[in-house]
C-alpha positions as a printed Julia matrix, in Angstrom:
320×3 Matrix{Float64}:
 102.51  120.47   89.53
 102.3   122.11   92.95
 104.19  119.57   95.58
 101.86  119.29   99.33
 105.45  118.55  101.27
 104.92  116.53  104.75
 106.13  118.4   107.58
 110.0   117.98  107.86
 110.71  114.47  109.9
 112.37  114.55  112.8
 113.92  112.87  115.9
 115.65  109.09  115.77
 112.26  106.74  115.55
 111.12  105.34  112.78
 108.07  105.85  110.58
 106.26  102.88  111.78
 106.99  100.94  114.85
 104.91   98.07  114.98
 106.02   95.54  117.81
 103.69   92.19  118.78
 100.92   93.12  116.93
  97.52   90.99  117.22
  94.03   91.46  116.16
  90.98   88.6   117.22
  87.77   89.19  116.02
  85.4    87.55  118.43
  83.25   84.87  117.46
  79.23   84.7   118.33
  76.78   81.56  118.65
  77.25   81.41  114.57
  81.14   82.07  113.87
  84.06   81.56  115.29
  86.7    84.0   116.35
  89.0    85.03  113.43
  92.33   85.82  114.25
  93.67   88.56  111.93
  97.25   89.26  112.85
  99.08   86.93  114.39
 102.06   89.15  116.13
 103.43   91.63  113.86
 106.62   92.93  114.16
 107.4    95.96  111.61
 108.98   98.92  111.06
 109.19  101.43  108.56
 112.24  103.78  108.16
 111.65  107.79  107.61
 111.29  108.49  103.89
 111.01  104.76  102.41
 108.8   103.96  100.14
 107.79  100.38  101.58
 105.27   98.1    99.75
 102.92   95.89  102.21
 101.78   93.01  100.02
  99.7    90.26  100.55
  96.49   88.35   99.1
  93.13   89.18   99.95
  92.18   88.57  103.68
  95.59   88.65  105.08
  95.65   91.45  107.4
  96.46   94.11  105.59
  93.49   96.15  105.88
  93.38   95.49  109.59
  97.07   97.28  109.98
  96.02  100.11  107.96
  92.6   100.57  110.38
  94.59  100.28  113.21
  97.5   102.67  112.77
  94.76  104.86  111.27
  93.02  104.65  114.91
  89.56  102.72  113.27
  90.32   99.53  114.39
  91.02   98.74  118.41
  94.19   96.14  118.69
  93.75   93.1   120.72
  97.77   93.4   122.03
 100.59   95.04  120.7
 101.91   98.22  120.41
 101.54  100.9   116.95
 103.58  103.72  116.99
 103.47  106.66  114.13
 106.69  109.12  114.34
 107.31  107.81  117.55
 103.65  108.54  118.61
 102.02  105.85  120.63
  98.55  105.56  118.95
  96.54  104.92  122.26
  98.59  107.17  124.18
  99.25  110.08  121.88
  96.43  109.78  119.71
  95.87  113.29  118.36
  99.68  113.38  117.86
  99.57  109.86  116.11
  96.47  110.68  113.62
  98.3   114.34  112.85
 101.4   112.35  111.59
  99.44  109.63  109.13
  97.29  110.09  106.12
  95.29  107.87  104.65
  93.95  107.0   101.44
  91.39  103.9   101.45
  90.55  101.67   98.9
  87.2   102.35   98.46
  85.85  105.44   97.32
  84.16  106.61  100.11
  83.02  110.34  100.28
  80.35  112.18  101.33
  78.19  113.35   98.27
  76.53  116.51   99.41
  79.71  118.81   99.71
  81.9   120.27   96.4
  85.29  120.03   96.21
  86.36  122.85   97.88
  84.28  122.11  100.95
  85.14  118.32  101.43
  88.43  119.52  101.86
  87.45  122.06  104.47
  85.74  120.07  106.24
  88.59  117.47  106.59
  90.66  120.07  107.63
  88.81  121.42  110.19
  88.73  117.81  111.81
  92.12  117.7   111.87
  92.24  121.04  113.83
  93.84  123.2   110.94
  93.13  127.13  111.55
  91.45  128.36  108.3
  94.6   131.23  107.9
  96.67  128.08  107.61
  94.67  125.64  105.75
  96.1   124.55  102.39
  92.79  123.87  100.52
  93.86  125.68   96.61
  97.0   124.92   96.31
  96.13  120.69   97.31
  93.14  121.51   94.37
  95.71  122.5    92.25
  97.84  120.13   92.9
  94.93  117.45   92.57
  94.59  118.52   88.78
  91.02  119.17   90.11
  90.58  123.25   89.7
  88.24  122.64   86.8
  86.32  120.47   90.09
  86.66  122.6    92.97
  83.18  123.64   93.03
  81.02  120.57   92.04
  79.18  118.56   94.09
  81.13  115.24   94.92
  78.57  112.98   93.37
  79.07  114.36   89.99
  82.82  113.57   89.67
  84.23  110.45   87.89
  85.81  107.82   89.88
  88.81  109.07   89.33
  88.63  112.78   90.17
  87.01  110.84   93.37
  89.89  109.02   94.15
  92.38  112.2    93.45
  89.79  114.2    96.19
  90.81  111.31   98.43
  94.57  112.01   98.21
  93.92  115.39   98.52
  92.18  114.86  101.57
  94.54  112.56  103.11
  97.43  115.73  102.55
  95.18  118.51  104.21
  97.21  118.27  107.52
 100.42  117.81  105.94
 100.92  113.89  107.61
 105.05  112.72  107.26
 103.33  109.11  106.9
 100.9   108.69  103.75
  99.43  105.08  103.3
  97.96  104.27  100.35
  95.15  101.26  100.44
  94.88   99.55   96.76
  95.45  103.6    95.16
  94.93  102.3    91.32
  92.21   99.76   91.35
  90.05  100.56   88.97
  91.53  103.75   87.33
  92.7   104.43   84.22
  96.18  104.43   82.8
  96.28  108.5    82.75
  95.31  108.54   86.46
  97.6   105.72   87.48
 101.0   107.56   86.02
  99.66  111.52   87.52
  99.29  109.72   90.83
 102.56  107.99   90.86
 104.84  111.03   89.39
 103.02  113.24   92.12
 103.59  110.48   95.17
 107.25  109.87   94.33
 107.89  113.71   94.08
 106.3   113.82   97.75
 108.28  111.16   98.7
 111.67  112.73   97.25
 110.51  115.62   99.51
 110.84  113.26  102.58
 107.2   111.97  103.02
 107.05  108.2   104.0
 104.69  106.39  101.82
 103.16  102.8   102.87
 101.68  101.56   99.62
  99.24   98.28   99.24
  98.95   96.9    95.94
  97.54   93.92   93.73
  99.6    95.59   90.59
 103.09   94.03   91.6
 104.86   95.74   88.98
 103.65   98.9    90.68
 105.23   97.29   93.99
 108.67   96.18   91.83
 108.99   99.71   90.43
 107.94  101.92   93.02
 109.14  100.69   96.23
 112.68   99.93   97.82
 111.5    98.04  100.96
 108.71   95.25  100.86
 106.96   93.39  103.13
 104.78   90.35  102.57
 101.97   88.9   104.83
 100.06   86.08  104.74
  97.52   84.59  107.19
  98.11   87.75  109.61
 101.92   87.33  110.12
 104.69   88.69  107.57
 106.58   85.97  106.04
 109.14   88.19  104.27
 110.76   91.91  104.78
 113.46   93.05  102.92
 115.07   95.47  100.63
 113.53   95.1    97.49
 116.97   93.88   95.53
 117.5    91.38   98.16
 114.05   89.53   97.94
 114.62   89.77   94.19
 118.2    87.85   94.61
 116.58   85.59   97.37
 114.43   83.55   94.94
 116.82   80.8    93.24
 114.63   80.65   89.95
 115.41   81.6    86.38
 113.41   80.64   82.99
 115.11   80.33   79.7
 113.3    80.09   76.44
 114.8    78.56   73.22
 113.7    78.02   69.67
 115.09   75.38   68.07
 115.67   74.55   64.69
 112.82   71.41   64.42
 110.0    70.25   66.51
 110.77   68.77   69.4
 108.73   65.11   69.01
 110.76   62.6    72.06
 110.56   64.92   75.17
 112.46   62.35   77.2
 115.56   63.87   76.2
 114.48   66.76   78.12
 114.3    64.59   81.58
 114.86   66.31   84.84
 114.13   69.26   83.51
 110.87   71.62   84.39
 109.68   72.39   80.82
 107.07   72.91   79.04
 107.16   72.67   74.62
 105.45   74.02   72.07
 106.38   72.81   68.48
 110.47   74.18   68.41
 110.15   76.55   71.26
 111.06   75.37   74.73
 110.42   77.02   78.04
 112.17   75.94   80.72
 112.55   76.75   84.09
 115.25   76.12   86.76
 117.4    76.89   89.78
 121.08   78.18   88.82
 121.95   76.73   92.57
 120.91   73.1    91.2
 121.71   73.38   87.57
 123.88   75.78   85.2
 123.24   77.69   82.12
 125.36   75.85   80.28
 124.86   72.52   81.5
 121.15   72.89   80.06
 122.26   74.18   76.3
 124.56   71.17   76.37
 121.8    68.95   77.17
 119.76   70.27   74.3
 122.55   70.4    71.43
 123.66   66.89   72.85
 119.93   65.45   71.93
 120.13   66.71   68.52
 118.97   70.31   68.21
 120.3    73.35   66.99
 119.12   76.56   69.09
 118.63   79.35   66.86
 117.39   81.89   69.48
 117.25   82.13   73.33
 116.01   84.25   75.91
 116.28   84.59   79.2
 113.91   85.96   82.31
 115.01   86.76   85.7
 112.86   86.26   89.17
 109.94   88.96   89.18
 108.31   89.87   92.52
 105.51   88.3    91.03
 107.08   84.57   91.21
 108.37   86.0    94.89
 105.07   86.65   96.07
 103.49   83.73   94.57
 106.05   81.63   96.17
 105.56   82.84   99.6
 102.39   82.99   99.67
 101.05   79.8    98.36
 102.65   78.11  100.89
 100.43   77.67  104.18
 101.42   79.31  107.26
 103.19   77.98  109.94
């Protein structure tokens, strides 16, 4: 598959420079104002792969509009490759690329001219456009001359990433990518966007597939009620969480659950799931508890923190 490399980075700054972000969406006679982000403060280092997480409504789609230039900021400043987006906005739009969640294109143009088109908003002289070789690398040659409306959702959303790549951006954000495609479309898409970000290209992914996020991604944020409540490396928020669950089987039915007091479990005939924190209890003060009540264990398993039980930590509690 045919790689469309971001220009090479350069300079000191990083990716994303975020600093005091806020968004208020004024009220009328019928609503009040909404405040969407609450004063973000974010930055993204050249060539991560950083996951922006968060539940539905919690401000993630109003970053993504405003570092893409669709959304004006209430205060705060958004830079892109050290590119001030009110300042140098033709400079900050050349360095980002966007792919949005929903699958938004304009049905009267093929292929082939979609991408021309997007080009030539972007400025891109046709002797240097790069429209066959991002069809190729699409998987969408069989497609470059069919009129939009006729592709499957999928090809749609791979004629989105292509024309989010037409000007070459070092920043590529990716809004909710896999929602609704299929399994084959899901691991193309990934193998091609970690190849481009080997190649240097900083990708800002949004996802409700955390194992995507957990696989993928080596920097994470998470926001909630428009302000980020955790930013890490992903192995740090991993080790942050003080949670394990251990499963046994044991060799009868477990009838008098009082011997399992002060523990968080749940039972199920001779199979026991329970879960606890290593910093208040040990592994082996928990088997001795068992075998001291009576009961053989005749398997065991054991399952680490997920970013799954991270996110659902952090984001079930309410905002300060």
């Amino acid at each position: 598959m045919t790689i469309i490399s971001a220009e090479t980075p350069g300079g000191n700054s990083p990716a994303i420079r975020i600093q005091g972000l806020k968004k208020t969406y004024r009220g009328d006679s019928k609503k009040e104002q909404k405040i969407a982000l609450k004063g973000i403060d974010l930055e993204v280092r050249r060539g991560s792969f950083f996951g922006l997480l968060g539940p539905n409504g919690a401000g993630k789609s109003t970053m993504i509009n405003i570092m893409a230039g669709l959304t004006i900021k209430s205060k705060g400043t958004v830079e892109i490759c050290g590119h001030d987006v009110d300042r140098d906005t033709r400079a900050a739009r050349l360095s980002i690329g966007v792919v949005p969640q929903e699958l938004i294109i304009d049905t009267f143009f093929t292929v082939r001219e979609a991408l021309e088109i997007t080009a030539g908003y972007y400025g891109i002289e046709k002797s240097k456009r790069r429209t066959q070789e991002i069809i190729e690398a699409m998987g969408l040659a069989d497609k470059a001359d069919v009129n939009s409306r006729r592709l499957s959702g999928g090809m749609r959303r791979r004629l989105l990433v292509g024309k989010a790549l037409v000007h070459s951006p070092e920043v590529l954000i990716l809004d909710e990518p896999t929602a609704g495609v299929d399994v084959e479309l899901r691991t193309q898409l990934w193998d091609y966007v970690k190849q481009l970000n080997e190649q240097g290209t900083t990708i800002l992914l949004t996802t409700h597939y955390l194992e995507e996020a957990e696989e993928l991604c080596d920097e994470i944020a998470i926001i909630n009620h428009g302000a980020i409540i955790a930013r890490d490396s992903k192995e740090n928020l991993m080790r942050g969480v003080d949670s394990k669950e251990l499963v046994l089987t044991l060799d009868k039915k477990i009838d008098d659950t009082s011997v399992l007091e002060g523990l968080q479990s749940c039972v199920e005939d001779n199979r026991l799931c329970i879960k606890y924190q290593p910093s208040q209890v040990s592994f082996g003060e928990i088997i001795d508890q068992v075998k001291s009540a009576g009961y053989a264990i005749e398997d065991l398993s054991t399952r680490d923190v997920e970013l799954e039980d991270i996110f659902r930590d952090l984001t079930s509690q309410k905002a300060a």
